[in-house]
PLY file of the C-alpha trace (Angstrom):
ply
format ascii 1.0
element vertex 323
property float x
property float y
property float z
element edge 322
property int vertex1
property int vertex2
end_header
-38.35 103.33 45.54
-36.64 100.22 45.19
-32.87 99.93 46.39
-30.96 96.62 45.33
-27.32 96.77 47.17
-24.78 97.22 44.70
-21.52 97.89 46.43
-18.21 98.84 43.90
-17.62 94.95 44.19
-21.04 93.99 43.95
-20.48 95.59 40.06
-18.33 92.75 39.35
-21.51 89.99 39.82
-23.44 92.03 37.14
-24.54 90.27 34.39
-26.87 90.26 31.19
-29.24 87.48 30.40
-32.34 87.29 28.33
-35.29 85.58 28.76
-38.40 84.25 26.78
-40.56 84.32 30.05
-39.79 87.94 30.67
-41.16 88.71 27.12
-44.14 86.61 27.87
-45.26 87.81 31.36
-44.16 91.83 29.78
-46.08 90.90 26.46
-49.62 90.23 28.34
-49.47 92.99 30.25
-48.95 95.05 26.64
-52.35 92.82 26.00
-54.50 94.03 29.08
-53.65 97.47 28.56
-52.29 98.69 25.36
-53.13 102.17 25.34
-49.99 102.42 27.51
-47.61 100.54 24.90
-48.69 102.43 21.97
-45.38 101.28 20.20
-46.75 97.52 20.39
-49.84 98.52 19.05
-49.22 97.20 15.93
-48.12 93.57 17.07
-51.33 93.68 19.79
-53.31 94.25 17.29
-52.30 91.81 14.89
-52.25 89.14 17.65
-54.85 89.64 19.75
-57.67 87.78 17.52
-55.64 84.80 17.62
-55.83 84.72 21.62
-59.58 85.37 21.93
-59.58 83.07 19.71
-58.47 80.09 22.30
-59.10 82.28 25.25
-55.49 82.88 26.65
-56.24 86.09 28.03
-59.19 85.15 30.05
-57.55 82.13 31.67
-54.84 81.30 34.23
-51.77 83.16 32.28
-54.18 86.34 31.91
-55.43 85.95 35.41
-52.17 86.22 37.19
-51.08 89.21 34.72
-52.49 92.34 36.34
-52.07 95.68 34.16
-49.66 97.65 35.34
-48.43 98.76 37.85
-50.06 96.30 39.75
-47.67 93.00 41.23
-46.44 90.76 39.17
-45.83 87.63 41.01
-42.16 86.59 41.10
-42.14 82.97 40.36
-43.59 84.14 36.79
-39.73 84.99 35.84
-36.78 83.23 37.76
-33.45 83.86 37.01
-32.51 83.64 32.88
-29.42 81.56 32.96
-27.92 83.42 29.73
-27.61 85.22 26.58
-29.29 82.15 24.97
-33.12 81.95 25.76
-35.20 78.36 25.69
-38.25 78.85 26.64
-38.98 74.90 27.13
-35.71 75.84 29.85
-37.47 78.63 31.29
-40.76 76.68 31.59
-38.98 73.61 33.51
-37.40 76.15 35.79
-40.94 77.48 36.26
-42.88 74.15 37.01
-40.45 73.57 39.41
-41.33 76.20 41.80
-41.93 75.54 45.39
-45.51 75.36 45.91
-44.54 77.57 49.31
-43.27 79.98 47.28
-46.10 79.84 45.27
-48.43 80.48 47.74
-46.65 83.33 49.26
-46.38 85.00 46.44
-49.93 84.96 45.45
-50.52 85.89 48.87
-48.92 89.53 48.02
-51.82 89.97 45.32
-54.44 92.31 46.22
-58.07 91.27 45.76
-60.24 88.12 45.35
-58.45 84.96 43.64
-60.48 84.74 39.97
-61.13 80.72 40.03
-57.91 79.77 37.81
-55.55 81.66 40.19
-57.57 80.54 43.35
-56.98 76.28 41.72
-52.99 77.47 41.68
-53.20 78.12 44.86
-55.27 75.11 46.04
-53.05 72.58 43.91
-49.37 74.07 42.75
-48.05 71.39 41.06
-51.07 71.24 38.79
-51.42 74.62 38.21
-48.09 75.31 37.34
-48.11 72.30 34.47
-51.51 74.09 33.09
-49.44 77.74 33.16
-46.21 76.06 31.51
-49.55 74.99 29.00
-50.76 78.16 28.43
-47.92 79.93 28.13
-46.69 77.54 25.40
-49.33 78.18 23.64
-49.37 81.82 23.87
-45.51 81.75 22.74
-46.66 79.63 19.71
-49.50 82.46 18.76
-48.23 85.67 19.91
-44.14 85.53 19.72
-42.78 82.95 17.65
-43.46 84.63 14.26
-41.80 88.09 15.86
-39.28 86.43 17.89
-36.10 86.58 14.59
-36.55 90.35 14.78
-37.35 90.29 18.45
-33.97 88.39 19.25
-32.19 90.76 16.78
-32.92 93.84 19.08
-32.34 92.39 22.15
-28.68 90.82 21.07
-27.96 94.17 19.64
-28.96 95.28 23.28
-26.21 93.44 24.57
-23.79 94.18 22.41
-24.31 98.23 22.59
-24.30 97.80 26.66
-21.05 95.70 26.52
-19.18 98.49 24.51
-20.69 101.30 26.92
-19.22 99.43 29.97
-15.78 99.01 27.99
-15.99 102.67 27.22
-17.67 104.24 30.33
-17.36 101.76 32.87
-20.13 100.67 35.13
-21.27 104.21 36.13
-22.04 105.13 32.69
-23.74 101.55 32.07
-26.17 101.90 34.80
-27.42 105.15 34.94
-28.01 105.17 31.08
-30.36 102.27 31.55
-33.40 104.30 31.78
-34.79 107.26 33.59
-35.93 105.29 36.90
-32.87 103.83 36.94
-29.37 105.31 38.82
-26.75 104.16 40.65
-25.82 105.93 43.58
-23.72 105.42 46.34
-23.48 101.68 46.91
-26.97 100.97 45.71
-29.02 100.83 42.61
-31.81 102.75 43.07
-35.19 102.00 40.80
-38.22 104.58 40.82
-41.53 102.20 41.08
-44.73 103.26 41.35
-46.05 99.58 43.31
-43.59 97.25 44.61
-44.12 95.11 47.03
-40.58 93.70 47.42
-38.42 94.72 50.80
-35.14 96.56 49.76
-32.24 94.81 49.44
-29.48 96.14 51.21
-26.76 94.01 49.46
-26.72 90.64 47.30
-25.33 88.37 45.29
-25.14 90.73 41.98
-27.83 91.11 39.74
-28.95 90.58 36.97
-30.00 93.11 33.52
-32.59 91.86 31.40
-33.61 93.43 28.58
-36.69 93.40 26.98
-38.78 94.97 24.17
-42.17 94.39 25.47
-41.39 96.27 28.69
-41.72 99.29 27.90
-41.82 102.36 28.45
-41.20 101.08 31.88
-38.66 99.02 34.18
-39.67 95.81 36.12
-37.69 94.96 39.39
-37.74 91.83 40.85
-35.87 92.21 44.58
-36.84 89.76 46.83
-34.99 86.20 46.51
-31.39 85.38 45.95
-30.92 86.70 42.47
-32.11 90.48 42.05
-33.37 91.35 38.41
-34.41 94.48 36.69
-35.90 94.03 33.34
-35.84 97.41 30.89
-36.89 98.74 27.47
-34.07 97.74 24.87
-32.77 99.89 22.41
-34.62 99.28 18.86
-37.95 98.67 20.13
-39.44 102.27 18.46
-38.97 100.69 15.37
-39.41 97.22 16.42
-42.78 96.94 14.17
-42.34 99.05 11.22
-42.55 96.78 7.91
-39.48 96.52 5.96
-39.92 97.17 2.19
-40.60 93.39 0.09
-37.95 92.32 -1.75
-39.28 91.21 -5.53
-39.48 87.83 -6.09
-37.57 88.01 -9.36
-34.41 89.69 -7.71
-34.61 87.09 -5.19
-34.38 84.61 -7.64
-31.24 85.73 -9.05
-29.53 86.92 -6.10
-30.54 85.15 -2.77
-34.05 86.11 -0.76
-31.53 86.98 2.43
-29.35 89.38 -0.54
-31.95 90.78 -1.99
-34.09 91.91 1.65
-31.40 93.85 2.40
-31.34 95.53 -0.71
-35.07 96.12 -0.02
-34.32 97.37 3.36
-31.47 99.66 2.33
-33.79 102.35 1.35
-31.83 104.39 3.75
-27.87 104.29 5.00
-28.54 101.53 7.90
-26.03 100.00 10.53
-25.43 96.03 10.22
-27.20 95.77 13.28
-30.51 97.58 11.99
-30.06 95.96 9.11
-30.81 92.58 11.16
-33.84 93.99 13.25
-35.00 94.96 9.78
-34.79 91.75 8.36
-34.62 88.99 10.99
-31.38 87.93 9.71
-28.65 87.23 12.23
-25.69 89.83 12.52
-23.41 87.42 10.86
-25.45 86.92 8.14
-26.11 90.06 7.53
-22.42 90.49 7.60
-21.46 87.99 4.61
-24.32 89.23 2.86
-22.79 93.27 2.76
-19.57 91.53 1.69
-20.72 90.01 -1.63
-22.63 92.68 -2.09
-19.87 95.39 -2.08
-18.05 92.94 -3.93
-20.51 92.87 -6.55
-20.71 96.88 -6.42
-24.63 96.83 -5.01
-23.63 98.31 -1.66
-21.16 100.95 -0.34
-20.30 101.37 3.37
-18.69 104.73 5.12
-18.31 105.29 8.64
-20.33 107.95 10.50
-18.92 108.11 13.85
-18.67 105.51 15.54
-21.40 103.45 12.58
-20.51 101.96 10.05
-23.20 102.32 8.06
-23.73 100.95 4.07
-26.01 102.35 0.86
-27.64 100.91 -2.14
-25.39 102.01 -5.00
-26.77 103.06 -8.48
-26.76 100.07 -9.55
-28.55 98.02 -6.96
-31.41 100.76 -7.85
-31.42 100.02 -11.10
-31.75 95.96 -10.54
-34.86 96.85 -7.72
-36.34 99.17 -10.18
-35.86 96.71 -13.22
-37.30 93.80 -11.28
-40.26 95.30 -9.15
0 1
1 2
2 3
3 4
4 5
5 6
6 7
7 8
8 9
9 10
10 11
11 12
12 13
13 14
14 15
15 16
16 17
17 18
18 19
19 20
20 21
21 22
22 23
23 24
24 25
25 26
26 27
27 28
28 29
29 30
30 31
31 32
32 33
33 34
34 35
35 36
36 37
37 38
38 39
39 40
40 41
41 42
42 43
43 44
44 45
45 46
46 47
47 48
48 49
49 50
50 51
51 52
52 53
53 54
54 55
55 56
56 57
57 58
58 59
59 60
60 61
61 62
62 63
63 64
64 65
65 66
66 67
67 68
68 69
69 70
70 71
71 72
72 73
73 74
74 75
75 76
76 77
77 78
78 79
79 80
80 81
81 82
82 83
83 84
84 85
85 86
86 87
87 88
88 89
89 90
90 91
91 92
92 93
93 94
94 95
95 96
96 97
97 98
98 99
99 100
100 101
101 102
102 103
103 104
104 105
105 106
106 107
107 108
108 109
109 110
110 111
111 112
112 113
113 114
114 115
115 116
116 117
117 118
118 119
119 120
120 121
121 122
122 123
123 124
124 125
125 126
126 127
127 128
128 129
129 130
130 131
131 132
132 133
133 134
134 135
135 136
136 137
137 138
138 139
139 140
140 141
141 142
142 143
143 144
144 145
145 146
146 147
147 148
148 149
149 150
150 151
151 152
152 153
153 154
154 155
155 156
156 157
157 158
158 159
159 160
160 161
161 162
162 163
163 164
164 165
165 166
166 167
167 168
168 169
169 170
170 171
171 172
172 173
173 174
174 175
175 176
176 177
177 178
178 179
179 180
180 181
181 182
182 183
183 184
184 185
185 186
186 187
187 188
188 189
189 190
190 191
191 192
192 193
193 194
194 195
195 196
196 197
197 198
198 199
199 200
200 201
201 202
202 203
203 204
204 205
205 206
206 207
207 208
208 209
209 210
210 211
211 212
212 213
213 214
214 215
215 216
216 217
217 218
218 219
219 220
220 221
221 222
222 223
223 224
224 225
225 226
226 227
227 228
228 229
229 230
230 231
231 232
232 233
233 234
234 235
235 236
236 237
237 238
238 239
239 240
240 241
241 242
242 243
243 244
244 245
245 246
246 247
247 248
248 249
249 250
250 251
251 252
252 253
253 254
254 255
255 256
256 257
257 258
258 259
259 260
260 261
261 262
262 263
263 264
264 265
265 266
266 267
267 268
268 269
269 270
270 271
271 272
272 273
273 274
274 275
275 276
276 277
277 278
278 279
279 280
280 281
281 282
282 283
283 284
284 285
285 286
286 287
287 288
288 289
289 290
290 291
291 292
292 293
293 294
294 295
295 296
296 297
297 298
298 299
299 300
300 301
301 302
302 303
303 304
304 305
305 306
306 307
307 308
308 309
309 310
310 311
311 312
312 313
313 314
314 315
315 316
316 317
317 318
318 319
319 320
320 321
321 322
């Protein structure tokens, strides 16, 4: 059990933030074992050829990735600074770690050193430019093509958690992270498995990063100045499902972004889904609905607290007449 102090004013110092390395360090560990992620079993499968490919997995990134639950060593995931993740950021941040921190950390992992993570230790500096390497690499092969719909999810994370603080205030927000997760008393209390951190009886706030490629877990970083739990966004069960194709003709006449969400209007579908769906921003998606009703293709009613919009009869007609 991990307990990160998190007084009534402590609340105030919470923030959100996401972060590419996160996704990167949560990602591998999907790779290592993904008979435990059977949501991402699609996108492992579909990506893991290109990394054997190069070796990824096998070298210094894979080597300091243990399956879970084992320890994942801090300096793999500083602080995010924001709601706008840059992974060339995130890797400067990274290279820039104290090779005594370094050290220490890898100290905390059980075992023999494999040679890469054993060179780290010998020679920081180095190591950590070959890491930044690998994981650049690994980004490029594994995440960049997913990341639109990726992003989508998590900024729709976000926004959902910002409305459920505004609605429920921060006793609702926290203990409807996830089922490890509750807030009780003056501390946030996380159900681990392994953790090797020391409790942290109070802080300097903390910090809530969702992720898709965490789950079904939560990761906890306590140790250090800048507490951080990373859990499963909402979205990610359908994260991987494939979006029915547009034709090309329709596309043609209306717009490719117009006529995807036509495509993926096979069912009433919130503006947000409608972006996971189609890896078009929330914005965009936005402008697109509004030609659309104006052109009588889509309807929109509420449901709740969704509003949610439908093909009409005569968006059908033009998918049917151009497939």
């Amino acid at each position: 059990m991990v307990a990160i102090g998190l007084s009534a004013g402590g609340v105030a110092r919470v923030r959100f933030a996401l972060s590419c390395l996160w996704e990167v360090m949560a990602g591998v560990r999907v790779l290592r074992d993904p008979g435990r992620h059977a949501i991402h079993l699609p996108w492992a499968n579909r990506v893991r050829p290109r990394l054997a490919e190069v070796g990824l997995l096998d070298g210094l990134l894979g080597q300091l990735v243990p399956p879970a639950p084992g320890y994942l060593p801090d300096f793999l995931t500083p602080p995010p600074a924001g709601l706008t993740p840059d992974l060339d950021q995130e890797l400067t941040v990274l290279r820039a770690t104290p090779p005594e921190t370094v050290r220490a950390q890898l100290d905390l992992c059980p075992g023999p050193r494999p040679a890469a993570v054993a060179a780290l230790y010998a020679d920081p500096d180095a190591g950590l430019r070959r890491l930044a390497e690998e994981i650049a690499t690994y980004w490029r092969l594994a995440v960049a093509r997913d990341w639109p719909r990726i992003r989508a999810v998590l900024d729709a994370e976000v926004f959902h958690r910002a409305r459920r603080l505004a609605e429920d205030g921060a006793a609702g927000l926290l203990n409807d992270l996830h089922e490890r997760v509750r807030w009780e008393g003056d501390a946030l209390l996380i159900s681990q498995r392994h953790c090797d951190a020391p409790d942290v009886p109070d802080g300097s706030g903390l910090v809530l990063v969702p992720s898709v490629f965490v789950w079904p877990s939560v990761l906890s970083i306590a140790a250090g100045d800048v507490p951080q739990l990373a859990y499963p966004a909402r979205g990610v069960g359908g994260l991987w499902e494939c979006p029915a194709e547009a034709p090309d003709a329709l596309g043609a006449v209306l717009g490719r972004g117009r006529a995807r969400l036509l495509a993926a209007l096979d069912a009433p579908r919130s503006t947000t889904e409608l972006a996971r769906r189609t890896g078009l921003s929330p914005a965009g998606v936005s402008q697109h609905l509004t030609a659309l009703r104006a052109a009588g293709l889509v309807v929109t009613h509420r449901q709740g607290r969704s509003l949610l919009s439908s093909r009409t009869a005569v968006a059908e007609a033009l998918l049917g007449a151009s497939a």
